[in-house]
N, C-alpha and C positions, 0 to 999 in steps of 0.2 A: 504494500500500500504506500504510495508515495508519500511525502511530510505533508505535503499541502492539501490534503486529504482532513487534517486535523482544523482546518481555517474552516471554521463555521460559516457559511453566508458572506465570505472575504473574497466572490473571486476577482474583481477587481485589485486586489492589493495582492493576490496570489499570482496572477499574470504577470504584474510588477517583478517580484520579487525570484517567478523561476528565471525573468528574463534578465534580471541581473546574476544572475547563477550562473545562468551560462556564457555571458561575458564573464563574471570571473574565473569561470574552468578554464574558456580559452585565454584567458590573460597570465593565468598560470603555467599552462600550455605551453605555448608562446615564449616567456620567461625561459623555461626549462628546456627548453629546446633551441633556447635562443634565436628565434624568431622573430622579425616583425611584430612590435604589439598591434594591436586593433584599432584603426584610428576613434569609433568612437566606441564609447562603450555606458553601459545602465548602470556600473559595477561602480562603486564608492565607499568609501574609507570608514563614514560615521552615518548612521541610520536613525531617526528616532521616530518609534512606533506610538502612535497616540489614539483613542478611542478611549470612550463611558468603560465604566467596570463591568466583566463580563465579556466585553467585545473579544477577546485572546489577542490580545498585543503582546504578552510574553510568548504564546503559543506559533505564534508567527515569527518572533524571532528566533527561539528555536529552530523552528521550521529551515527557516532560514539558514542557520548555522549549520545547521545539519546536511541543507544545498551544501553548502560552502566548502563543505568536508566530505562531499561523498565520493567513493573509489569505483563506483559500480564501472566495471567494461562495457556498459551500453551505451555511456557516454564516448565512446568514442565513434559508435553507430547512427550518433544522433539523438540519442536521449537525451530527457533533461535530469537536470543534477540534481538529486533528492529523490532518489530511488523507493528509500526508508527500510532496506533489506540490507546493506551492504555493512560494512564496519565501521565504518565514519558516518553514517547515516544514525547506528542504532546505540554508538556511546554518545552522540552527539546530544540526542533525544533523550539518554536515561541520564544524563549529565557526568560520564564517565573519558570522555575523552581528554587526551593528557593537554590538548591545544583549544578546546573550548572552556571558560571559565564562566559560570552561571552566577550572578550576585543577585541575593533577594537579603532583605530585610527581616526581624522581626522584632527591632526598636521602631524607635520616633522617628531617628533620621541616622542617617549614612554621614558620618566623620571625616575629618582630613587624611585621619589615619589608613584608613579601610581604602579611602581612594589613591591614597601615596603608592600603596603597596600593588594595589591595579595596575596604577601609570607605570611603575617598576616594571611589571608582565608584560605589557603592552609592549615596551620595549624588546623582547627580547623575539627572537625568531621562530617559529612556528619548530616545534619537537619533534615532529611526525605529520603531522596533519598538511595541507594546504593552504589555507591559516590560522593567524592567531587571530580568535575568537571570543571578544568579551560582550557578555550579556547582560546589563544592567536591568536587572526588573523592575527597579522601583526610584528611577533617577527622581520622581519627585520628591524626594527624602532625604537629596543631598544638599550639605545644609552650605550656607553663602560661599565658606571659605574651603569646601569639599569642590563646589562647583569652579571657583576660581582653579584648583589643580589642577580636576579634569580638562579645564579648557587648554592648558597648554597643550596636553595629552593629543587632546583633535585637533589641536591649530598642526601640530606637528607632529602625521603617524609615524611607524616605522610601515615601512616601504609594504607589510604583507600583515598587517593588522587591523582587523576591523571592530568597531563599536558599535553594539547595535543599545539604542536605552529604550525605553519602555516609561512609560509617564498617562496620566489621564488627559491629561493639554499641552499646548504647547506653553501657555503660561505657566506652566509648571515646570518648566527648564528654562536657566539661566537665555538672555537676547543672544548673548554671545555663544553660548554653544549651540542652541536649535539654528542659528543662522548659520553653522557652519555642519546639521545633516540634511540627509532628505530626508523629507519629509511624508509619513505612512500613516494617512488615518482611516483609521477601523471605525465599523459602525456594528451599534446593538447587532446583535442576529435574525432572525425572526424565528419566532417561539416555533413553529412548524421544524426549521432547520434543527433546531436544540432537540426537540423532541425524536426526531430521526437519528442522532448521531447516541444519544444514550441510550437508544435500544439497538443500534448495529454494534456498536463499541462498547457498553457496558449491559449488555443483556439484561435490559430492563423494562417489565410488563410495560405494551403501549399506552394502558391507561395511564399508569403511574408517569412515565415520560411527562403525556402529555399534560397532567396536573400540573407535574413539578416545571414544566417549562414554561405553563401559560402563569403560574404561581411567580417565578423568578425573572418575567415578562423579558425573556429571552439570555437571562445572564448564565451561563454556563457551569461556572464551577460551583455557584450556588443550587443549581438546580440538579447538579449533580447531586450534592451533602444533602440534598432536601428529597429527591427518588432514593436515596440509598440509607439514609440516617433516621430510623423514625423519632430518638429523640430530638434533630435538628423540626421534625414536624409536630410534635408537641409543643416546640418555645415556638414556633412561630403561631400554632392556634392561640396558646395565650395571650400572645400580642396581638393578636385579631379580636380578642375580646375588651379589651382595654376599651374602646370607645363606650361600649356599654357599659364601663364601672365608674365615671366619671361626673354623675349626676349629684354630689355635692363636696363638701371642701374635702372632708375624712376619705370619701375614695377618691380623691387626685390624690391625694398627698399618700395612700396605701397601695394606689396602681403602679404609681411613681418610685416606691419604694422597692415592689415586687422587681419592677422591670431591673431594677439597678442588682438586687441579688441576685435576678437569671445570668444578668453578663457578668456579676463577677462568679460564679457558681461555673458555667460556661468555663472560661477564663482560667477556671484553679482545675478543671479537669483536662484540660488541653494542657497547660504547662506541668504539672504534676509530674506525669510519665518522662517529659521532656527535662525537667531541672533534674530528678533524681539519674536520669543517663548519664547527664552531661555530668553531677556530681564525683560519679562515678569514674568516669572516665577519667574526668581530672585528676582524681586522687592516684589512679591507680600510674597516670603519665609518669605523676611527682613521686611517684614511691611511697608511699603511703604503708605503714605495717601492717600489718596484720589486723589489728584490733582497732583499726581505723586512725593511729595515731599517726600527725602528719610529722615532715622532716621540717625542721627547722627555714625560716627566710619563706614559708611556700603562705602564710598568712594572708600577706599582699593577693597574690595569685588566688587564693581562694575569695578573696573579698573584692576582687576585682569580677570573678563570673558571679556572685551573688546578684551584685548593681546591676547586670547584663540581664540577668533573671529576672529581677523586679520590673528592668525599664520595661521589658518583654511581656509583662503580666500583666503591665499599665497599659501595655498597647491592644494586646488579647481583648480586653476590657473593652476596651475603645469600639474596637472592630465588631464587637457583638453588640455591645449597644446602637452603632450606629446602622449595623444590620437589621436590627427591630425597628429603630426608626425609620428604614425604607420599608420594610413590611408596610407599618403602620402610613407611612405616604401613598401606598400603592392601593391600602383599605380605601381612602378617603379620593381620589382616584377615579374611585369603582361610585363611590356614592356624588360625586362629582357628574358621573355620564350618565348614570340615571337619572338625576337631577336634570340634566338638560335634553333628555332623551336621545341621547348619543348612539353610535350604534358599534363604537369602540366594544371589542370582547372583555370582556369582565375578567379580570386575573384571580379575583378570591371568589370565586365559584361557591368554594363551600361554605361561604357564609354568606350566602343571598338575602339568608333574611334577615338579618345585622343590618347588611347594607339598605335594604327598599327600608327596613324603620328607621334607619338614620334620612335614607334620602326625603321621605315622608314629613317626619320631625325640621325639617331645617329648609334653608333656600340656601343655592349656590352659592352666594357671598359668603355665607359663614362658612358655607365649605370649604373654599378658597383661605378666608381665614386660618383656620385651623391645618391646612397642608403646609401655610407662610409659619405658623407657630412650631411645628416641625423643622423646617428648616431653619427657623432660630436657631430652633436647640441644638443643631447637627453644629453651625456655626460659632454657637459658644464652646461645644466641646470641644472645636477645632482652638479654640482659644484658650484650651485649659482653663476655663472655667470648671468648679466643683463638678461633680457628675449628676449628684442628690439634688443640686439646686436645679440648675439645667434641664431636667427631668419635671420636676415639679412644677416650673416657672408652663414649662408645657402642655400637663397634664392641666393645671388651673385656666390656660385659655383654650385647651381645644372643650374645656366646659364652656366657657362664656360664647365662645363662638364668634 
C-alpha cells in the first residue's frame, strides 16, 4: 500500500508531495551518478504542513519522508517513491530509520535546547538513507528563542537535509521561517472519508466508524480513540450532558467541577504507566542498587525528569479538557442548525433529544452566545488562567445564555 494511501481526503497535497519525491529521487540520482541535475525541480529543502486538528499534517509528513527514503527497484521502472513495502518506506513510517528523526512534544513548548541539538543533526550527512530527514510535529510549541535557532538551520541546509514542521497555521510559525518553506495546507476530511479508512485499516464495525466519525466531525485520530476506546465514549457522553445540569448556580459550579476531575482523572491514567517507565529506566541507566538506592551526584538527574513529568501532566490536563470543550462546541453546533433549520448533518446523533429541548428552550443568539463563552474558556486556558475558574466562568454563562 503506498504512504499516501494514509492522507485522508488530501489528494491535492498528495499529488504535491509524490511529485516532489520524484524530483528528489532523480536529484539524488543525478548527484550519484554525477549527472546533470534537473533544471527544475518540486523538491525543497524546508516544508511546513499546516491544516485544523485532525487534518494528518504529521501523517503527511511522514508520508513524505518515507517518499524520500524509499529503495523500492520500481522506481527505476517508473514508479513513484513511497512504495510503503520496501525498507526505507516501512522504518521510515514506524519511526525506526537511522536518517529520519521524528520530534513531537508532550510539554508546553519545544526549548532552545531540544532544537540546538536538531540543528546539530541537521548538519550532518545522511547515515544510510537518501536523506536526512527531520520531522517537527509540533513547530507550534517552539518557543521565541527555539524559533530564532531553527531559523539559521533553514536559512542554511546542509546540501541533503530536509525539514519538514507541522503547525495548525501558518501564524503559528515564526515570518521568518514559514517565509523560507513551502507551503502544504490540509483540510478537515470529510467524515465519509474517516469512516472508510477505520474500517479498511483498523477493522472496525461500519456502524461504529460511522458514529465515531460523524461524532469527531471528520478529525481522525480522535475518532479513532473514540471507535476503539469505550471509556474515551463514556467522558465524552458526560460532557454531552452538561448542558442539561446547568439550570442554577450549584450545578454550574458542580458540572464545572466534575469536568475538571474527568481531565485530571484522564491525565493521571495516561501519565501513570508513562512516568513509572521512564522512572525506571532512569534508574536502572544511572545504576541504581538493588533496593532502589540511587549512586551519588544522580539527584539532579532524577529531579530534573520529575519537572518533565509534571510539565507533561499539566499538558495531559490541558489537552483533555480542551477536548470536552470541542465536544461540548460541536453539542451546541447541533442545537445551532436546528434552530435555524439547517440541513447541516447532526454530529451528536445520540443525543437528539438534548438537543431539539435545548433548541426549543432558546433562540439562536443565545446559542451563539454560549458557543462564544466556550471559546472564552478555551482562550483563557491558552492563557494559563486557573483551570476551576475558566471552567466555571463558563459553565455560569452558557446558563444565562
Amino acid at each position: 500500500m503506498p504512504v499516501w494511501d494514509d492522507l485522508v481526503g488530501q489528494e491535492k497535497v498528495s499529488a504535491q508531495l509524490a511529485a516532489a519525491a520524484r524530483d528528489a529521487d532523480a536529484l539524488v540520482t543525478a548527484v550519484a551518478a554525477r549527472a546533470p541535475l534537473p533544471e527544475a525541480s518540486k523538491m525543497t529543502h524546508a516544508w511546513l504542513f499546516t491544516g485544523p486538528p485532525g487534518s494528518g499534517r504529521s501523517t503527511a509528513a511522514r508520508a513524505f519522508a518515507a517518499a524520500l527514503q524509499c529503495v523500492s527497484p520500481d522506481r527505476a521502472l517508473g514508479g513513484i517513491p513511497g512504495c510503503g513495502f520496501c525498507d526505507g518506506c516501512h522504518t521510515s513510517l514506524v519511526g525506526t530509520h537511522a536518517d529520519v528523526q521524528i520530534v513531537r512534544t508532550d510539554l508546553l513548548s519545544i526549548g532552545v535546547k531540544e532544537t540546538r541539538d536538531l540543528v546539530r543533526r541537521a548538519q550532518l550527512s545522511p547515515a544510510g538513507g537518501r536523506w536526512q530527514v527531520i520531522v517537527l510535529e509540533d513547530a507550534d510549541r517552539l518557543t521565541e528563542g527555539a524559533g530564532n535557532v531553527l531559523l539559521k538551520a533553514v536559512e542554511e541546509p546542509a546540501p541533503r537535509t530536509v525539514w519538514l514542521l507541522c503547525a495548525p497555521s501558518i501564524e503559528d510559525v515564526l515570518p521568518t521561517i514559514r517565509s523560507r518553506c513551502r507551503l502544504l495546507t490540509l483540510r478537515t476530511p470529510p467524515v465519509e472519508a474517516v469512516a472508510d479508512i477505520l474500517i479498511r485499516r483498523d477493522g472496525i464495525e461500519p456502524d461504529v466508524a460511522a458514529a465515531a466519525a460523524r461524532a469527531t466531525q471528520g478529525h481522525i485520530g480522535r475518532a479513532r480513540r473514540l471507535a476503539t476506546d469505550p471509556s474515551a465514549r463514556q467522558r465524552r457522553a458526560a460532557v454531552l450532558k452538561l448542558p442539561l445540569r446547568v439550570d442554577d448556580v450549584g450545578g454550574c459550579l458542580k458540572a464545572a467541577q466534575e469536568l475538571i476531575d474527568t481531565a485530571s482523572e484522564d491525565a493521571k491514567q495516561l501519565a501513570e504507566e508513562v512516568d513509572v517507565k521512564e522512572t525506571e529506566e532512569l534508574k536502572a541507566a544511572l545504576g541504581a542498587a538493588q533496593g532502589g538506592r540511587m549512586p551519588r551526584g544522580t539527584a539532579g538527574v532524577m529531579k530534573e525528569l520529575e519537572d518533565r513529568q509534571k510539565r507533561r501532566r499539566t499538558r495531559t490536563q490541558r489537552d483533555s479538557l480542551d477536548l470536552a470543550l470541542i465536544d461540548l462546541t460541536g453539542f451546541y453546533r447541533d442545537v445551532l442548525a436546528l434552530q435555524l433549520g439547517s440541513r447541516v448533518a447532526i454530529a451528536n446523533a445520540e443525543a437528539e433529544d438534548a438537543l431539539e429541548r435545548l433548541a426549543r428552550g432558546g433562540s439562536p443568539e443565545s446559542t451563539l452566545r454560549r458557543i462564544d463563552a466556550i471559546a472564552a474558556c478555551r482562550e483563557a486556558l491558552d492563557r494559563n488562567v486557573a483551570p476551576l475558574l475558566a471552567v466555571e466562568a463558563m459553565t455560569m454563562a452558557l446558563r444565562a445564555g
